[in-house]
N, C-alpha and C positions, 0 to 999 in steps of 0.2 A: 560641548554637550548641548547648549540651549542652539546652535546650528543646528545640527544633526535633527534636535527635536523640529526645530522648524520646518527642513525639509518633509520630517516625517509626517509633518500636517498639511502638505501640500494637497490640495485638489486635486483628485486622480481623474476629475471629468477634463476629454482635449487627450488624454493620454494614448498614445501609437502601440503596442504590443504584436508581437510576431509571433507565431509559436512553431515549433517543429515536434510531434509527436507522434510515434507509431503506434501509439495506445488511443485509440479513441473510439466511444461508443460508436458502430453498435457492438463494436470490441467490449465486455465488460471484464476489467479485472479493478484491479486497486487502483492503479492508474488512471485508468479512462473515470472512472469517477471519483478520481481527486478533481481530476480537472475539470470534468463535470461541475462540482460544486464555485469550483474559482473561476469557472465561466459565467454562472450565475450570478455569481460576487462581481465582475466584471462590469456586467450588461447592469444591473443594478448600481453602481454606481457611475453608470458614462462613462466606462475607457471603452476604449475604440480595441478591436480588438480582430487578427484575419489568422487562421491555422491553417498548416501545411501535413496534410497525411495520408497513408494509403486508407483510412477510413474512412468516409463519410455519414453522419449522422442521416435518418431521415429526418423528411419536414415536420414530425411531433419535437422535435428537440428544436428550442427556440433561436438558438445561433445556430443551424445546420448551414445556412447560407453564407456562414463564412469560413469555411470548409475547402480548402482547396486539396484535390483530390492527387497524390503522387504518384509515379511507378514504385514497383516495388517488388522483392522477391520472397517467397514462404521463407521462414524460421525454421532448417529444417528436424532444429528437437522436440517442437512441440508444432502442428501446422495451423491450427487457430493465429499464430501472430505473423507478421510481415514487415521485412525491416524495407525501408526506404531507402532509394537511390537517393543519388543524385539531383537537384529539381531541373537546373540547367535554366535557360534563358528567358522564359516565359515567367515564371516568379522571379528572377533578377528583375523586369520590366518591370513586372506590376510594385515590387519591392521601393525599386527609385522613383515609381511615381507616388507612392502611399508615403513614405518617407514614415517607415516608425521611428520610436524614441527610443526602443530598448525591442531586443530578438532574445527569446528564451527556448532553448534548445533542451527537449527533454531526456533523453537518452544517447551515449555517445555511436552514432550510426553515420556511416555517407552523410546522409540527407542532412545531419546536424553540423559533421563537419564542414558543408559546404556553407551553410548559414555562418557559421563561422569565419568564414573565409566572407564571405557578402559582408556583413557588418563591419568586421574590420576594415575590410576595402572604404566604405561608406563614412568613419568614424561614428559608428554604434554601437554603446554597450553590451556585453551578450550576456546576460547568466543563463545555468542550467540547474535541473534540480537532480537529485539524487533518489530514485526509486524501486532498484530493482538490484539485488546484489549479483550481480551478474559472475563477477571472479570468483565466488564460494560455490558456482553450480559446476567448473571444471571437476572439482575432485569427484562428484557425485557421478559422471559419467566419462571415468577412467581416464581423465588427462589431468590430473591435479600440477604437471610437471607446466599446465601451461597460466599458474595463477601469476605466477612473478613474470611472467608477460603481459597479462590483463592488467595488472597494478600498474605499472608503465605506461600502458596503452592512457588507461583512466587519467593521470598525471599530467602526460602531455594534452588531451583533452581537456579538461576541467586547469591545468595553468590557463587556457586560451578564455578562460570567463572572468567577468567582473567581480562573481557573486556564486558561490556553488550553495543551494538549499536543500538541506540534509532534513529528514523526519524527526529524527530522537538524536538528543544527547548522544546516546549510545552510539550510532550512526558518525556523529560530530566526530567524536574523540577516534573511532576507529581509521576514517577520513583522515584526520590530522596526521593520525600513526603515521598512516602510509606515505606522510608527504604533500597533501592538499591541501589550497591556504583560501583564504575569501570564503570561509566557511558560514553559513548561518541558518539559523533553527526559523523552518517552512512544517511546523506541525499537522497534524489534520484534527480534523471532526468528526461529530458525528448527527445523521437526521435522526431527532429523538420520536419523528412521526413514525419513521420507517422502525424502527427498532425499541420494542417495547415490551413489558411484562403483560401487559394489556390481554397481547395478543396472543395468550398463549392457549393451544387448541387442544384438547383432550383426545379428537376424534386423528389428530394427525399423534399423538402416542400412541395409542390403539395401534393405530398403523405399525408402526415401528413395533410392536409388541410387548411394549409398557402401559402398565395401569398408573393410578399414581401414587400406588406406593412403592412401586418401582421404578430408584433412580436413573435419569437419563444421561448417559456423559455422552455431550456430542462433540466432534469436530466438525468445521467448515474450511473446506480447504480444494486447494487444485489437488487433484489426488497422481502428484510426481513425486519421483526421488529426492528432489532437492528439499520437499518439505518432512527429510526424516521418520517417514512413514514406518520405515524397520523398527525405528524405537518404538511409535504406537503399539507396532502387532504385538512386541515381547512385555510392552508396559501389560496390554490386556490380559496374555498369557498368564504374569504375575498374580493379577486381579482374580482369572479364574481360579487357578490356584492357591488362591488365600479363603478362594468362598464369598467374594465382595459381589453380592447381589445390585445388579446394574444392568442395563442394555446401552452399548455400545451403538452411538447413532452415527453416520457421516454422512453430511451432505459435500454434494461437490461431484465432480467427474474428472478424467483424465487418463493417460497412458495405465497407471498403476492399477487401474479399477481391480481387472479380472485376477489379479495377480492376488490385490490384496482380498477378494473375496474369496478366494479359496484359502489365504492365510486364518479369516478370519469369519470360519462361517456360521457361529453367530450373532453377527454384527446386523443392523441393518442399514443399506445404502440406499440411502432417498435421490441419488445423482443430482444434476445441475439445479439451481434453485434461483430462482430472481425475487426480484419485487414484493410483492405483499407476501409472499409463500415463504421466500427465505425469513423475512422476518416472524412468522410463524414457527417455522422451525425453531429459531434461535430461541424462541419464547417459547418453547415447548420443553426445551434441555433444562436439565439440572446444574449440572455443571459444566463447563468447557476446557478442554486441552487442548494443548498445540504444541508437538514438540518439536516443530521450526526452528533447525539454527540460522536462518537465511535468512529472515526478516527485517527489513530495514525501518518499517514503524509497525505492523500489526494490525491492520485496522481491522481485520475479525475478530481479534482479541478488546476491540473496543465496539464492535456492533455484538459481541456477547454481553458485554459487562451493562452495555444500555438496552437490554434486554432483560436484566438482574441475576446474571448468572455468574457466580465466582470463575475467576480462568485460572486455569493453572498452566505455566509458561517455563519455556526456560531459559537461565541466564547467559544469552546470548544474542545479540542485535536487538533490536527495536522495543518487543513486546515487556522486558522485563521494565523497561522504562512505566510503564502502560499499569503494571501490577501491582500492588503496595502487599509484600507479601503479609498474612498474618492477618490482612484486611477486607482487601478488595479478591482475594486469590493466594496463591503460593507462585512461590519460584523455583523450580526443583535444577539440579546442575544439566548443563548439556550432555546430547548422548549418554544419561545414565538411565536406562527402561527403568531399574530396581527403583532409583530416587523419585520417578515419575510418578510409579506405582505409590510408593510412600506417600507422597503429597497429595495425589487423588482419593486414597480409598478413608480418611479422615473426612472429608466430604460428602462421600456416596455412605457412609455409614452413619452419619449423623444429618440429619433434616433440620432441627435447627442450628449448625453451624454454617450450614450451606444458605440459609435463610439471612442469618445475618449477616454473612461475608456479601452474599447478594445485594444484599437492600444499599452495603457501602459501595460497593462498583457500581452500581445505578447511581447513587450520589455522585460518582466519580465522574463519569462517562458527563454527566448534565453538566459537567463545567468546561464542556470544548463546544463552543457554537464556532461554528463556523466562519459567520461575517466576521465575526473578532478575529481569528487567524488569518481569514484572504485580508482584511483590513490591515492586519500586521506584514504581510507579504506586500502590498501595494504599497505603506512607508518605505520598504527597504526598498522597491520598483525606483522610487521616489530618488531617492540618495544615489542609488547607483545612475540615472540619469543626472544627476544635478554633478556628481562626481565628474560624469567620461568614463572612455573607456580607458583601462589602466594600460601603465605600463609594462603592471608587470602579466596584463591580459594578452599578450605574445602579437 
């Protein structure tokens, strides 16, 4: 144990890192700005540090210069993403002259297995992280017959790492199920500038068609299949139907839009959101849902609650880690609209239950900074260099 600690105090300035990632700004999803922030964490602490992607940041992002640009082909279920080839010969070069200390490969794609194949070749570490549950979106667009595929596929990939870095507990244990080993907790954060009660804007409810005594339950979400959006439509259905005075708000855009505005027409959809505006939003709602079973951490469910707004989640991947039922939110079962509903309209019917559930998720939300989790991700960087690459890393 006092090794182990040692390592984990090692100086992370001198340190070589590689990355492989189809996610990166000006891509914005949960991805691109995890690692957004652990680049930041990176550059602030002196590791040296070159990524491999079909994205290139512009020059307002401060590492955009170490950016190396890949082929790549469209994603064809949703076309905003692009998965990467192969890189081939040109990043082999630069690779054996830069000589990292460790290759972290973010998603299992070409482009990650080939790094895979370079490191080992080289004798360097690889780990990967774990961020997008990719095997739980076959059932949602009628191949479910191809998940005990995906699990395989996943298996022999993540065997070939040192280190696989999963979001939540919940994540960990389901990981384990399947047969993954070298498992360990890479949580996230949250910027308590960007997301705040502070910010909450009267004239953007207006908008939406709430005054303030009319409560707001917002979603933020990609508006696709995978994020169980049927349950929403039938949870609101419920909600009318009971007489639970509210306006349904979602931000966000995607395939589902038109579909679900005619499910739901009167909802108001603010579509895509970034920056200062999204944090507005979120500090504009009352409460927040998300009846996502795909979730592998949730990090809308924690730029809500550091916003001060109860979530109500369900138990299933990432988010339920994230909710302290009873306190911070509710937990209601997966896939039940009826139990959704239940757990929501407790909230939209009471102003101060919703008040005090708030003020403890803002409590909650303020104890994940950032530098302390990339600082805990850089000790275990640490151990897995000082280790090698394993044996049983294939």
């Amino acid at each position: 144990m006092e090794e182990a600690a040692a390592q984990g105090e090692r100086d992370p300035r001198g340190m070589k890192v590689a990355f492989f990632t189809e996610s990166l700004f000006p891509l914005v999803d949960g991805v691109s700005r995890t690692l957004a922030q652990l680049f930041a964490t990176l550059e602030l602490r002196g590791v040296d540090f070159r990524v491999w992607s079909p994205f290139v940041p512009g020059p307002e992002v401060p590492w955009s210069g170490r950016v190396r640009r890949v082929p790549y082909v469209r994603f064809p279920l949703y076309k905003d993403y692009r998965v990467s080839l192969p890189v081939g010969h040109g990043a082999a070069r630069e690779l054996d002259a830069w000589k990292p200390d460790l290759v972290h490969v973010v998603s299992p794609t070409p482009m990650a297995a080939w790094a895979q194949r370079w490191a080992r070749g080289s004798g360097v570490p690889v780990v990967s992280s774990f961020h997008t549950h990719f095997v739980s979106y076959f059932a949602y667009y009628g191949v479910p017959w191809l998940e005990g595929a995906g699990w395989r596929m996943l298996r022999r990939f993540y065997d070939r790492c040192d280190a696989v870095y999963a979001p939540s507990q919940s994540m960990i244990r389901e990981l384990r199920d399947h047969g993954m080993q070298r498992l360990e907790l890479w949580s996230r954060g949250i910027d308590l500038a960007r997301f705040s009660p502070a910010l909450r804007d009267p004239a953007l409810r207006a908008q939406a068609g709430a005054d303030e005594a009319t409560p707001v339950l917002l979603m933020v979400s990609r508006l696709v299949k995978e994020k169980d959006l049927a349950d929403l439509v039938r949870m609101e259905r419920i909600l009318a139907a009971r007489g639970v005075a509210h306006r349904l708000v979602l931000v966000g855009d995607g395939p589902m839009r038109a579909e679900l505005e005619a499910a739901l027409p009167d909802a108001h959809f603010a579509g895509y959101q970034s920056g200062d505006a999204l944090g507005r939003w979120y500090a504009s709602g009352d409460v927040f849902v998300f009846p996502s079973t795909t979730e592998t951490f949730g990090n809308v469910v924690l730029e809500a609650m550091a916003s001060g707004l109860p979530a109500v989640v369900v138990d299933r991947g990432g988010p339920p880690d994230l909710v302290d039922g009873g306190r911070t939110g509710s937990v209601a079962r997966a896939n039940d609209p009826a139990d959704l509903a239940d757990r929501v309209e407790p909230l939209l019917r009471d102003a101060g239950l919703r008040a005090r559930m708030g003020a403890e998720a803002l409590r909650s939300a303020r104890d994940r900074d950032w530098q302390a989790i990339n600082g805990r991700l850089l000790d275990s960087y640490a151990r897995v260099i000082a280790r090698g690459p394993s044996a049983g890393g294939g």
